[in-house]
C-alpha positions in Angstrom: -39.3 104.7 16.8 -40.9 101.4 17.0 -42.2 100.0 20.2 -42.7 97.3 21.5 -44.1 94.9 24.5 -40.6 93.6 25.2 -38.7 97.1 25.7 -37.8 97.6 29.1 -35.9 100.8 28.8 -35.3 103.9 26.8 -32.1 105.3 27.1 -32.9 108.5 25.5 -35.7 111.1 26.9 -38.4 111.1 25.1 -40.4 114.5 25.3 -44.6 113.8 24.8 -46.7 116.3 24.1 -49.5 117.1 27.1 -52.5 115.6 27.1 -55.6 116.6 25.3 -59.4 117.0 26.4 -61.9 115.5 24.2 -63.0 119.0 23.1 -59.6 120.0 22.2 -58.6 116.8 20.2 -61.8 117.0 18.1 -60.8 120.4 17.0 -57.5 118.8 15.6 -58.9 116.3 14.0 -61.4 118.6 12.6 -58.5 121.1 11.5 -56.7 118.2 9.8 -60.2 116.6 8.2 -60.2 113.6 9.7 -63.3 112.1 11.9 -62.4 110.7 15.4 -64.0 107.9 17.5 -63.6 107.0 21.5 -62.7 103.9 22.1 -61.3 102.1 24.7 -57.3 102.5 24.3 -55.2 101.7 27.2 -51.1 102.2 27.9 -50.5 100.2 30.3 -52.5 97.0 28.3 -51.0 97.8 25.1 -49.8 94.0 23.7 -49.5 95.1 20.3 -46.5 96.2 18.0 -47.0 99.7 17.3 -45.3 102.8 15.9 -45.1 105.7 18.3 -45.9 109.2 17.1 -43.8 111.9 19.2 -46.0 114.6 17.3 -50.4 114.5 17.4 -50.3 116.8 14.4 -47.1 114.8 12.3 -49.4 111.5 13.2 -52.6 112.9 11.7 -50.5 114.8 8.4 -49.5 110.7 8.1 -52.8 109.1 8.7 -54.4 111.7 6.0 -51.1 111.3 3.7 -52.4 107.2 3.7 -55.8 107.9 3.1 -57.4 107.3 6.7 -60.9 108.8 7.0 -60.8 108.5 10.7 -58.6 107.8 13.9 -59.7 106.9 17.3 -59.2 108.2 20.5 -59.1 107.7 24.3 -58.5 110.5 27.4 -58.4 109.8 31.0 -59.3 111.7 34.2 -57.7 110.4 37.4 -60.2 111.3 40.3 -58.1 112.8 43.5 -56.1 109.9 45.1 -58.0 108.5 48.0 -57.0 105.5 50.1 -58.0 102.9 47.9 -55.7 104.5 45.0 -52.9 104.4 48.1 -53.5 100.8 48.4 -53.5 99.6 45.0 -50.3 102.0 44.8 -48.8 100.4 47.4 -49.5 96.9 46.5 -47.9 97.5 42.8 -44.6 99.2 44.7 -44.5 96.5 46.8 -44.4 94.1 44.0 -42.1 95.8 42.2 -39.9 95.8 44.9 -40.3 92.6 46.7 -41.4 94.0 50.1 -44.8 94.1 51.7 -47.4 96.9 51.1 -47.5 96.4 54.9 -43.5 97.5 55.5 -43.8 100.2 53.1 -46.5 102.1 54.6 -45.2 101.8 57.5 -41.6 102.8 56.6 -42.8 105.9 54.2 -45.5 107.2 56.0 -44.6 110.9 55.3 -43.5 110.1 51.5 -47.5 108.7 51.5 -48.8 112.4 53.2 -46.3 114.0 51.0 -48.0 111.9 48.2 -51.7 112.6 49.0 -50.6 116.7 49.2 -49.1 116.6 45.9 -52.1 114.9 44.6 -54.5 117.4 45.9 -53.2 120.3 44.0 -53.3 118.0 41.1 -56.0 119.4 38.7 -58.6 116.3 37.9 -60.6 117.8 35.7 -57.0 118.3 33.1 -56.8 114.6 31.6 -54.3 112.6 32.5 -53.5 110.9 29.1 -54.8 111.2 25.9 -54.2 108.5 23.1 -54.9 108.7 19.5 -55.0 106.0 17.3 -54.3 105.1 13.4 -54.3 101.6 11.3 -52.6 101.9 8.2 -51.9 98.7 6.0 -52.1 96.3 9.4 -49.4 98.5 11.7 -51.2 100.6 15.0 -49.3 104.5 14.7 -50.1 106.1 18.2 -49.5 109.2 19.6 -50.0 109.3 23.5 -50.7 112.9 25.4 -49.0 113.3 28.7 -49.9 115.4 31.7 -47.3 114.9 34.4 -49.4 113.9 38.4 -48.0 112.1 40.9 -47.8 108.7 41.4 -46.7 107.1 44.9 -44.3 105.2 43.5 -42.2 107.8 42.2 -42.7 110.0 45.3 -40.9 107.0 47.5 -38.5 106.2 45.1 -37.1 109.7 44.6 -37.2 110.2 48.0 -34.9 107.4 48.3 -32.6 108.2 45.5 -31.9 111.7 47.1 -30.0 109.8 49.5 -28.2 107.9 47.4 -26.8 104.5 48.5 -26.8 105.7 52.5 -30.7 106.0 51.9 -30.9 102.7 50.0 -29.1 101.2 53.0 -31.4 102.7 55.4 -34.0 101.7 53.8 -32.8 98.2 52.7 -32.4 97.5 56.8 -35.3 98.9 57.9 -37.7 96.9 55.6 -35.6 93.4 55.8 -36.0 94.2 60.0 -40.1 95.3 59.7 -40.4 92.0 57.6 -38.4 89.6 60.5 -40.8 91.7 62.9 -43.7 90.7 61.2 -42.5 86.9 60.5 -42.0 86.9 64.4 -45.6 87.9 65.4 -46.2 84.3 63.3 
């Protein structure tokens, strides 16, 4: 399946494969005779076209079938969400929903405890994400490791989609009134 900057949905699940310490991708790559480097490899700032990899060991069988010597690699640890992590959170929900960080918090302040609770039974030292990397003839083939944690966002939207369109409502009125509220203190 190829990937790119411009796809803005899947309609189709796609299934990745958990994330991968350091330690336990070098022993693939080992096991498949292939040398791996870090680098710095980043979903979320991925502007490339690339080929996604569903499989870490189908990805390597490929890269050594083409005659790559060597892949690199990245894995990340997300530290236990503190309020900082809330408020950058927060100000990307708010953006992606066109309401203030300000309305939200106040509006979903038990979807934020619920958030920080879920979070703190989260395992940090388990990487996050791991990403391996191959070039072959000019093309990026990636495979991405997924560990499933929360994210505040998700917390606050699914709490609003258990409600359905009531919910929605609810909280459609509630945040246009907190924002005239806050105009009117102007």
């Amino acid at each position: 399946m190829k990937i790119t900057e411009s796809l803005t949905h899947i309609a189709t699940k796609m299934e990745f494969e958990p994330a991968k310490s350091e330690d336990e991708l070098q022993a693939v790559f080992v096991e498949q005779g292939l040398q791996g480097f870090p680098a710095k490899l980043d979903i979320v700032e991925r502007t490339e076209d690339h080929v996604q990899m569903m499989s870490l060991q189908e990805l390597l069988r490929f890269a050594k079938a083409s005659n790559v010597g060597a892949v690199t690699y990245d894995v990340t640890y997300f530290p236990h969400a503190d309020n900082a992590e809330v408020e950058y959170q927060l100000h990307q929900l708010a953006r992606d929903l066109g309401i203030s960080a300000e309305v939200i918090r106040d509006l979903c302040a038990n979807e934020i405890r619920e958030y920080l609770e879920l979070d703190a039974k989260r395992d940090a030292s388990a990487p996050v994400h791991s990403i391996v990397e191959a070039y072959i003839g000019g093309t990026a083939f990636a495979w991405y490791g997924m560990n499933d944690y929360p994210r505040l966002k998700r917390v606050i939207l699914r709490k609003l989609a258990e409600g359905g369109q009531q919910a929605k409502s609810n909280f459609i009125m509630r945040a246009s009134k907190a924002q005239v509220d806050l105009l009117e203190d102007y």
